[in-house]
C-alpha positions as CSV (number, residue, x, y, z in Angstrom):
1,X,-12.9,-5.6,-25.3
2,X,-10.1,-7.7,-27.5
3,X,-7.4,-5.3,-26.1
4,X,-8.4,-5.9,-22.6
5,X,-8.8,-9.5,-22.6
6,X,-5.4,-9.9,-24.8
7,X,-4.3,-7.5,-21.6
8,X,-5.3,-9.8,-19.1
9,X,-4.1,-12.9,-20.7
10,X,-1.0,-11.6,-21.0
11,X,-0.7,-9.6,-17.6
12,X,1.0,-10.1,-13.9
13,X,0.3,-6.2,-6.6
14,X,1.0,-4.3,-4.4
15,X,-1.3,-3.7,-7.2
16,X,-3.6,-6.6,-8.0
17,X,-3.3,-10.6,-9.1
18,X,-5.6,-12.6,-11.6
19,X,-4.4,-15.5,-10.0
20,X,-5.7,-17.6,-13.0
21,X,-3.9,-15.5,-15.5
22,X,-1.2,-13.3,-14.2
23,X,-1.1,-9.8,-12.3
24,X,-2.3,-6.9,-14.0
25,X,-2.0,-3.5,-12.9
26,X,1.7,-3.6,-12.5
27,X,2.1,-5.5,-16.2
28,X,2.6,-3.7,-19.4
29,X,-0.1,-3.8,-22.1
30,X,-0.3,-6.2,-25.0
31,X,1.5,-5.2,-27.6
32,X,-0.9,-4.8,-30.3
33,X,-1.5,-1.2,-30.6
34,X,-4.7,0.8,-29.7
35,X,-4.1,3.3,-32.7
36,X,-4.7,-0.2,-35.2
37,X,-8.4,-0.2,-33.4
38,X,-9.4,3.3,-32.8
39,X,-8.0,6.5,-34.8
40,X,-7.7,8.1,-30.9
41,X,-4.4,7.4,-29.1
42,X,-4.7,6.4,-25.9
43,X,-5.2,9.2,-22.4
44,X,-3.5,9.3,-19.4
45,X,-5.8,9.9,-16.5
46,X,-3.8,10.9,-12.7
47,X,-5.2,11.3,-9.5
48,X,-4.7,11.6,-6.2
49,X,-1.7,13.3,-4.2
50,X,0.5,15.9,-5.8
51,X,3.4,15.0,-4.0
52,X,3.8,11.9,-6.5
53,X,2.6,13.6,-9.5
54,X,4.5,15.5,-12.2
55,X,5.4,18.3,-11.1
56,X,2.9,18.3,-8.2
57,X,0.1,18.2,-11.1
58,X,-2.6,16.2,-12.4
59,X,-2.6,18.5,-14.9
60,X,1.1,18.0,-16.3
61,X,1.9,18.3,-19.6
62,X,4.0,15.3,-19.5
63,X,1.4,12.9,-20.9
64,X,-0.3,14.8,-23.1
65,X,2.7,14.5,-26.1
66,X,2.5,11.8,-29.0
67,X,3.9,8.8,-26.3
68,X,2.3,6.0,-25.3
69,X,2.5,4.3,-22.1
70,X,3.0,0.7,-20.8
71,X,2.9,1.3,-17.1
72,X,3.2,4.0,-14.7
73,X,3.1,4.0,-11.0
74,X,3.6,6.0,-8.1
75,X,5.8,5.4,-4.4
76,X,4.6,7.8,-1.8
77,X,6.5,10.8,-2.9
78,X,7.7,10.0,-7.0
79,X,6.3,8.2,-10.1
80,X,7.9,6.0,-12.6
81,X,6.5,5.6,-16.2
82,X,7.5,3.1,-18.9
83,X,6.7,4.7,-22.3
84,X,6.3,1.6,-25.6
85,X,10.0,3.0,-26.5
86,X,11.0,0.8,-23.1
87,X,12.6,4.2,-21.8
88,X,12.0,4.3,-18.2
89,X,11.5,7.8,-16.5
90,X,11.2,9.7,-12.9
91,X,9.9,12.7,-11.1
92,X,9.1,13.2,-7.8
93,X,9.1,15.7,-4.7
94,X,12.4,16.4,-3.0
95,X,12.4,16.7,0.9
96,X,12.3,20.2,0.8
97,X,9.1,20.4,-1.1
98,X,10.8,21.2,-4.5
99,X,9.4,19.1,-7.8
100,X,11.7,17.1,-9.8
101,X,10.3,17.1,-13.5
102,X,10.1,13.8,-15.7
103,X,13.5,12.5,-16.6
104,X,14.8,9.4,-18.6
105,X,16.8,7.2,-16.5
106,X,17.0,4.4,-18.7
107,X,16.1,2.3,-21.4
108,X,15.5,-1.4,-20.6
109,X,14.0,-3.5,-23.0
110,X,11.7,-6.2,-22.4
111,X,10.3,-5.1,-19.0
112,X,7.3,-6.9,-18.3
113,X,6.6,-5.0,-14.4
114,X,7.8,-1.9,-12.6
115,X,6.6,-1.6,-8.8
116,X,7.6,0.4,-5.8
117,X,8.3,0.6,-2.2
118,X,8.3,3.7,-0.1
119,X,12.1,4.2,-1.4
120,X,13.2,2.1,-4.4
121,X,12.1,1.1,-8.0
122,X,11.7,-2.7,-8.7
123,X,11.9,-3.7,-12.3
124,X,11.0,-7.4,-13.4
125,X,12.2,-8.3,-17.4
126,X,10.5,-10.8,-19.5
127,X,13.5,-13.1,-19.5
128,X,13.4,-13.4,-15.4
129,X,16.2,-11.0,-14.2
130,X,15.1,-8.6,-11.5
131,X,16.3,-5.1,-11.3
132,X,15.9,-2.3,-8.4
133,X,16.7,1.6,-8.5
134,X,17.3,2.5,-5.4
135,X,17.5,5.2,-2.8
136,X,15.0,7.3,-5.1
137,X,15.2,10.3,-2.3
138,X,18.8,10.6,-2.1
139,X,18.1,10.9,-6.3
140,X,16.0,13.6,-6.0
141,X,17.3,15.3,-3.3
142,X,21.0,15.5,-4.6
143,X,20.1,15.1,-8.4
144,X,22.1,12.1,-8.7
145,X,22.1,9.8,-11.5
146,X,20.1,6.7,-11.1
147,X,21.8,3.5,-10.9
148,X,20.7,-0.3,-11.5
149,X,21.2,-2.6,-9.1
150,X,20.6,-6.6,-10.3
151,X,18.9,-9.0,-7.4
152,X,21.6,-11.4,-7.7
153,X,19.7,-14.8,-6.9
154,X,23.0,-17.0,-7.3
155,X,24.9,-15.3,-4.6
156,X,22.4,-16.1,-1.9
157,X,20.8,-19.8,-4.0
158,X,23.2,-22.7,-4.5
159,X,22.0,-23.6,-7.7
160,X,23.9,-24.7,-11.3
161,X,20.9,-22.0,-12.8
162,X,19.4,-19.2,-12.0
163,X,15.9,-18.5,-10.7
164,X,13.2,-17.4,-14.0
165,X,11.2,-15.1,-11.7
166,X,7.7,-14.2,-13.6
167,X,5.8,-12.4,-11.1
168,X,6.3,-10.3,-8.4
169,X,4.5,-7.9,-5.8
170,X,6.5,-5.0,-3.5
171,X,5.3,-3.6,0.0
172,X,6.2,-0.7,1.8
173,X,10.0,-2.3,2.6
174,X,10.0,-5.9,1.5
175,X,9.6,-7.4,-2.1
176,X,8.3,-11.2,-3.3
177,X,9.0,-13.0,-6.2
178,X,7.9,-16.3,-7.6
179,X,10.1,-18.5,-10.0
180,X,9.1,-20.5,-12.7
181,X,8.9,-23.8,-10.8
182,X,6.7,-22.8,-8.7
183,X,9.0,-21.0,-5.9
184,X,8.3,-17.9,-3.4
185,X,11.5,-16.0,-2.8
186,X,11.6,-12.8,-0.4
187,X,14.0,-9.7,0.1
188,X,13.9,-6.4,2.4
189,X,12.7,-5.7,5.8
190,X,11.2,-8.7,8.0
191,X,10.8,-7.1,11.4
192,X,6.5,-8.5,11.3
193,X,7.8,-11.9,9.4
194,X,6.6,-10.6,5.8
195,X,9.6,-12.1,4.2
196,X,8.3,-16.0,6.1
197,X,10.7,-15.8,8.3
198,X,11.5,-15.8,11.9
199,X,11.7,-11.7,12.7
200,X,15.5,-11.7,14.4
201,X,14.0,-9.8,17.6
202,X,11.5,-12.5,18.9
203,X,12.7,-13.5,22.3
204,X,9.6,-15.4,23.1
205,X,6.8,-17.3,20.5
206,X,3.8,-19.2,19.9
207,X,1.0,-17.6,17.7
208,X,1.5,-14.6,19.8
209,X,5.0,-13.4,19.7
210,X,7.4,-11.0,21.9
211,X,9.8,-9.1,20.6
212,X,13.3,-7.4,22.2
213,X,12.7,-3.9,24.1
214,X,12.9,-1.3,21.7
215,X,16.4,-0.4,22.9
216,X,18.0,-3.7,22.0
217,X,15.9,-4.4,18.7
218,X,18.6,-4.6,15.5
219,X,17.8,-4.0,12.1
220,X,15.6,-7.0,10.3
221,X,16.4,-7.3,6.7
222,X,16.4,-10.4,4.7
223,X,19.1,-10.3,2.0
224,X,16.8,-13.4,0.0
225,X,15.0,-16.0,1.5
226,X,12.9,-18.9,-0.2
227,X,9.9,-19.0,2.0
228,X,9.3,-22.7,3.1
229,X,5.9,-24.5,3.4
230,X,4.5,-27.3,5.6
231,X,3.3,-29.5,2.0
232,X,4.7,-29.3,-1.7
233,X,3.3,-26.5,-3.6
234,X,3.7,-24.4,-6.9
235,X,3.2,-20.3,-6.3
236,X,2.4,-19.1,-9.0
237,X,1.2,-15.3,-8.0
238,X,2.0,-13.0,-4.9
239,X,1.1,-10.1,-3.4
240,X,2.3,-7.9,-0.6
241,X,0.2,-5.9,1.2
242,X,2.3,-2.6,3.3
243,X,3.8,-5.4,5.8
244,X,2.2,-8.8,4.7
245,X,2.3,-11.1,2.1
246,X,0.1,-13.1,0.3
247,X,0.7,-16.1,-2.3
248,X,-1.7,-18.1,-4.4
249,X,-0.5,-22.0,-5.5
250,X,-1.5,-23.9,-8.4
251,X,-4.4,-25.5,-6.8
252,X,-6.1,-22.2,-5.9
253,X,-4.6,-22.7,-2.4
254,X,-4.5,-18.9,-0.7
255,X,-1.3,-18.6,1.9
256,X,-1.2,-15.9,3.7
257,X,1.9,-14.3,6.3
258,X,3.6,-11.3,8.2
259,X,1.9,-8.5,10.0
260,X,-1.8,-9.8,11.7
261,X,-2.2,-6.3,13.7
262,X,-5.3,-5.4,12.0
263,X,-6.6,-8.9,10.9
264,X,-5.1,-8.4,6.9
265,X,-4.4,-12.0,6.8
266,X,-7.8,-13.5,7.0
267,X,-7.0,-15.5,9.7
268,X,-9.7,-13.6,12.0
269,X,-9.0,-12.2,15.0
270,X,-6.2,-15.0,17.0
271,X,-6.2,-12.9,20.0
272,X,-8.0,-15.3,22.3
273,X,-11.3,-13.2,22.5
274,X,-13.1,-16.7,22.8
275,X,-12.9,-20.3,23.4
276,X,-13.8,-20.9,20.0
277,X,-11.1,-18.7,18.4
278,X,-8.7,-20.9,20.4
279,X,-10.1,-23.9,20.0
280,X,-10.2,-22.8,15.9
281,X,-6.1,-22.1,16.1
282,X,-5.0,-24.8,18.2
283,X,-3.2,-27.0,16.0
284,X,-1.3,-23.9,15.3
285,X,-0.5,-23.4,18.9
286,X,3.3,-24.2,19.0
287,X,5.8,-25.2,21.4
288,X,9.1,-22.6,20.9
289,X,11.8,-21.4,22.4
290,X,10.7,-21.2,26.4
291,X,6.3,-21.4,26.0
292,X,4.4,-23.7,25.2
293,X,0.8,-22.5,25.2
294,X,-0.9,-25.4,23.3
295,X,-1.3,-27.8,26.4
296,X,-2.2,-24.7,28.9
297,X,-5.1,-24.0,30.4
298,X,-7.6,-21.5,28.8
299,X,-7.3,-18.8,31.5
300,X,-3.4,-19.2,31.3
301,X,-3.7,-18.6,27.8
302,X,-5.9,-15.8,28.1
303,X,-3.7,-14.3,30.9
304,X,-0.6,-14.5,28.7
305,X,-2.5,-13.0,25.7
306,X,-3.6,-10.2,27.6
307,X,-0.1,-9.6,28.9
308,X,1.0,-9.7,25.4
309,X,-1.0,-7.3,24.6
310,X,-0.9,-4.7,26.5
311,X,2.7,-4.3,26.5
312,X,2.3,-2.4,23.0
313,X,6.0,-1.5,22.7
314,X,6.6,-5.3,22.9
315,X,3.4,-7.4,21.3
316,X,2.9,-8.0,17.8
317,X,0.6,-9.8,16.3
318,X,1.8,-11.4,12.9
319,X,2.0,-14.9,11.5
320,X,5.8,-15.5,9.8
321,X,4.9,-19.1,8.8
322,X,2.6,-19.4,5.6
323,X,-1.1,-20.4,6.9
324,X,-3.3,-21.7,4.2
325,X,-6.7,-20.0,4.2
326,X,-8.9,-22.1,2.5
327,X,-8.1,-24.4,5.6
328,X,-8.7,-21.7,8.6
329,X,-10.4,-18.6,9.5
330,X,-13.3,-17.0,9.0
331,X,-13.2,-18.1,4.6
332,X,-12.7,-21.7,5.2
333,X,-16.4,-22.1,4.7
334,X,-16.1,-20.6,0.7
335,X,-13.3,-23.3,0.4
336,X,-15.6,-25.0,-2.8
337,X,-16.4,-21.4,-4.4
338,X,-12.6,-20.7,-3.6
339,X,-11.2,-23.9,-5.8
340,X,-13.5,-23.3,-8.6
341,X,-13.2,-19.7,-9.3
342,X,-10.6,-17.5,-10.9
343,X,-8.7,-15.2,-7.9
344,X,-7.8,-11.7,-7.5
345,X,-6.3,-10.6,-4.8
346,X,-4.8,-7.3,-3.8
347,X,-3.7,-5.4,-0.2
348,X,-2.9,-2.0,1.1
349,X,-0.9,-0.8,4.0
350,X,-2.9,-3.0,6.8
351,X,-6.2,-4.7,4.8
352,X,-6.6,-7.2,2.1
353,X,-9.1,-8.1,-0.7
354,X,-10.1,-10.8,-2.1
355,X,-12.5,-11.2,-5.3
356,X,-13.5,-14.4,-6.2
357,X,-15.1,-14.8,-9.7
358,X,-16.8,-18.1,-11.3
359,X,-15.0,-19.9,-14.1
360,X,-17.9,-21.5,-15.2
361,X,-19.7,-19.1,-16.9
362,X,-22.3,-18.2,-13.9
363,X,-24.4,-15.8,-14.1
364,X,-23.7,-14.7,-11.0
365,X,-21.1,-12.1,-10.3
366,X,-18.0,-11.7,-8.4
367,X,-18.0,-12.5,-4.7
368,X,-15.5,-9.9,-2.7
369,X,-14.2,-10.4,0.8
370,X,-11.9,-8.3,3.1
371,X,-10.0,-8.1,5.9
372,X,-7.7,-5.9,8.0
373,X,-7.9,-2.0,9.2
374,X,-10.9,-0.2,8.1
375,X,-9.7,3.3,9.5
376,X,-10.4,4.6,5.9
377,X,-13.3,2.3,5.2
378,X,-10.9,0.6,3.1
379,X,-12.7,-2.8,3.5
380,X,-15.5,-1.8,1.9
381,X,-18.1,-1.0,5.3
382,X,-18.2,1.5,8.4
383,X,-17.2,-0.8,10.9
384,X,-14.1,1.0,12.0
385,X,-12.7,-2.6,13.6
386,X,-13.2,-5.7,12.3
387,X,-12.4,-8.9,13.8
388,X,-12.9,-11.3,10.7
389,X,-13.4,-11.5,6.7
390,X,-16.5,-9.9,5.3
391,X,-18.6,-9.4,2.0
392,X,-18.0,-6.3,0.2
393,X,-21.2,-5.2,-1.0
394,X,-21.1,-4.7,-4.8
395,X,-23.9,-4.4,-7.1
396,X,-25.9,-7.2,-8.4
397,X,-24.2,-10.0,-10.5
398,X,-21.2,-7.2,-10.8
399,X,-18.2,-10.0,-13.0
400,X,-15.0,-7.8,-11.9
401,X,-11.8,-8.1,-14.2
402,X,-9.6,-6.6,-12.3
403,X,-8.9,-4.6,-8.7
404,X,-6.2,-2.7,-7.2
405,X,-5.5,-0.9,-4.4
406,X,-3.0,1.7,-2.7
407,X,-2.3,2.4,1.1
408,X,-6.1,3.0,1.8
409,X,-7.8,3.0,-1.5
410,X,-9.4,0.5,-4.1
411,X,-10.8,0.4,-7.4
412,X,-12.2,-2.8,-9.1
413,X,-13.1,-2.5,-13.1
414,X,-16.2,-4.5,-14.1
415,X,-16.6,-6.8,-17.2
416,X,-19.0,-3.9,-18.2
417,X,-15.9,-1.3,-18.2
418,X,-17.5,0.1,-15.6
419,X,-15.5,1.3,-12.5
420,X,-16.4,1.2,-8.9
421,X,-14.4,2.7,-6.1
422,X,-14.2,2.9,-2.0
423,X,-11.9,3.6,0.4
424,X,-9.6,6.8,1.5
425,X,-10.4,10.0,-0.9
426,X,-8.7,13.0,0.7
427,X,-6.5,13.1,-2.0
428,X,-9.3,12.7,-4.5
429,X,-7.3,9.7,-5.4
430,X,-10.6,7.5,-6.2
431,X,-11.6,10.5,-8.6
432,X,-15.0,10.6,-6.6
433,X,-15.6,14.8,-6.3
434,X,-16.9,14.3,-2.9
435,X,-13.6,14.3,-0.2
436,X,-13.1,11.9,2.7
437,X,-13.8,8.6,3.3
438,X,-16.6,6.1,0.6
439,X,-17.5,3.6,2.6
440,X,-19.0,0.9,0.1
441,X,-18.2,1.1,-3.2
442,X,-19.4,3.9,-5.6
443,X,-19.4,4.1,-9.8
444,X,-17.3,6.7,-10.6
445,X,-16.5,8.3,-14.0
446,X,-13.1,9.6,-15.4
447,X,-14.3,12.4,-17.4
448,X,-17.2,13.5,-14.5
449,X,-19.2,14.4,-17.6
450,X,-21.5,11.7,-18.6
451,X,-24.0,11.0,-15.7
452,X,-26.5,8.7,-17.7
453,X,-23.6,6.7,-18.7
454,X,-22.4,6.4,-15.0
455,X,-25.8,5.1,-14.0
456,X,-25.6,1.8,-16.2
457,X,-21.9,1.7,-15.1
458,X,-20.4,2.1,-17.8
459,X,-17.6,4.2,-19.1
460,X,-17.3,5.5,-22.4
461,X,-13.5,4.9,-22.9
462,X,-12.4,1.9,-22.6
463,X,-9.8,1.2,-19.6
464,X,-6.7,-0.2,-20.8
465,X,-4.4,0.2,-17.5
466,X,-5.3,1.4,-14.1
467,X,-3.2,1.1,-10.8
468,X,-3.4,2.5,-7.3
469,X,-0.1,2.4,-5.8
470,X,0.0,4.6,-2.0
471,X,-2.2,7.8,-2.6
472,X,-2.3,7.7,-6.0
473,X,-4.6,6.3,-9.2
474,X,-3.8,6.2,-12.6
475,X,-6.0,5.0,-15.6
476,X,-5.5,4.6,-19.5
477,X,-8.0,5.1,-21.8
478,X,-8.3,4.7,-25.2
């Protein structure tokens, strides 16, 4: 276990943040090699859909040469892999259904993280500077040659220096980074507030907020904003979730912001369902722009809600201002397990995790929450809606490492090396045989050949990397 825990103290989702180290499924592995502790190089292990594999294939022939690997990943239709040479390569499915093999499109040294969106290819270097590839279907499509792109902080940050970003997380259109002292800068789309702004197209808000007719609606994208909050705080992690955001500060405080549609920001469910929920959320109750709902009424506010609401072209639900969690909602109540515990967090499309894990040396295990859609049983249960955070129901005293998740699918890797999994597997992305939907979480085992092994939860490799990125796994062994 040296390598792993040398890993994780070295490491930076939308992957997965150790909150009281740094994130690691998007992070390249410690340098020390695994051929100095084992005589067997390492094994790349891919699942999931073909459409982001090599060459359509699980079985590609790509990883199986003398190369080892710091990271790969997947976007929803290519992969990017970072070998220990620091050259940087790309395949992917073009949009008429042809595969692009694996080809080198650059060498960058010192890249600490590579993550994507649905489109482009963030790349984050040990020395701060932020690099993006983008437009990664127009590359494939029309074989072009991949070009670099630097986030230029300076342009958009009066500053005499420039920003030392050392972690970041990317969602399906938006990307988060936090600096050195302690900042939370975000780029891309910002139409559900993900980048903690105010979306452009509001025309009416309070917690629940109206947006233009679709006909008038204009394109929301956030060049670089630093995302402001209420007190003084130092990020120091993030993660985006498909079209939400959250950040963890110094203090173990747990902000979350953007899209609220399916509850992913463990706020509960704001809606007005009860007097309690809006007696809960009052304080954040508003006044802006032509409403004030915060002296009204509860029928008026309930009437207004509902109105909201069922104009689906116009109501969103989403939360653009940071809320800290440990204060409201549903986890307020773990606020003291929160602050003394070491945080991992991760998100998909429209859910998010959280795995709280005892510093002290407990023996008790990891406690999990989650939030948000549950469509694919993502959240760990069967309820197909839920309305606030609940337990995830692990096995006894189970100490989790690590977690990651993709659009729909999780994995969390125990301190026994053994590797549970829940969540969308029509792909066969959670390398469970069985298709469909695992609606708590299951051992699973790479190789599918060692049952009695499986049983104690172990596995007999030991898992150097793993990441879920959209419908897509992939694990290193040794």
């Amino acid at each position: 276990m040296a390598f792993f825990r040398c890993f994780l103290r070295h490491n930076t989702l939308r992957g997965f943040v150790i909150v009281s180290g740094k994130l690691f499924a998007t992070s390249s592995l410690c340098q020390s090699s695994s051929r100095e502790n084992s005589p067997r190089r390492q094994k790349v292990h891919l699942f999931g859909s073909p459409a982001a594999l090599p060459e359509g294939s699980s079985k590609s022939s790509f990883f199986r040469d003398s190369k080892e690997w710091k990271m790969i990943t997947f976007g929803p239709y290519f992969g990017v892999a970072l070998d220990n040479d620091d050259n940087i390569y790309i395949w992917g499915q073009s949009s008429n259904n042809d595969y692009k093999a694996p080809f080198t499109a650059f060498k960058l040294l010192g890249l600490k993280d590579i993550q994507c969106s649905k489109n482009d290819v963030y790349l984050l270097r040990s020395d701060g500077a932020v690099y993006v590839i983008r437009d990664i279907s127009v590359l494939l499509n029309h074989n072009d040659d991949p070009k670099l792109e630097k986030v230029d902080f300076q342009t958009y940050i009066p500053s005499s220096r420039t920003p030392k970003v050392i972690n970041m997380s990317v969602g399906d259109s938006h990307a988060a980074f936090v600096t050195e002292d302690g900042e939370l800068y975000c780029i891309g789309n910002n139409e559900y507030g993900q980048c903690g702004a105010r979306p452009s197209n509001i025309i009416r808000e309070s917690t629940f907020l109206v947006y233009q007719p679709e006909d008038d609606k204009s394109d929301d994208e956030i060049s670089l904003n630093r995302v402001t909050f209420n007190e003084g705080v130092k990020i120091r992690n993030v993660v985006c979730g498909g079209r939400h955001t959250i950040c963890i500060d110094d203090e173990n405080n747990i902000y979350t912001f953007g899209d609220d549609s399916s509850v992913q920001l463990f706020l509960g469910d704001t809606r007005g369902r009860s007097l309690l929920e809006q007696e809960l959320y009052k304080d954040y109750f508003k006044k802006h722009g032509n409403v004030d709902i915060s002296d009204m009424h509860f029928s008026q506010k309930t009437e207004m809600i509902h109105q909201l609401h069922t104009d689906k072209r116009r109501g969103r639900h989403l939360q653009y201002n940071p809320i800290k969690i440990n204060d409201v909602g549903p986890i307020k109540r773990f606020n003291d397990l929160i602050k003394k515990s070491t945080i991992t967090v991760t998100a998909g499309d429209d859910f998010t995790i959280i795995v709280l894990t005892p510093k002290d040396g407990d023996s008790l295990g990891s406690t999990v929450f989650a939030s948000g859609g549950n469509k694919f049983s993502q959240c760990g249960s069967l309820d197909v809606r839920i309305h606030k955070a609940q337990t995830v129901k692990f096995p006894k005293e189970s100490k989790i490492t690590a977690a990651t998740c993709g659009s729909n699918h999780c994995l969390a890797l125990l301190e026994s090396n053994g590797l549970l999994a829940w969540g969308n597997n029509s792909s066969g992305q959670l390398i469970i045989p069985k298709k469909g939907c695992i609606t708590s979480p299951e051992f699973v085992d790479i190789h599918h050949d060692h049952p009695d092994e499986l049983a104690k939860g172990h596995n007999l490799n030991e898992i150097k990397y793993m990441k879920c990125a959209y419908n897509n796994t992939v694990i290193i062994t040794s």
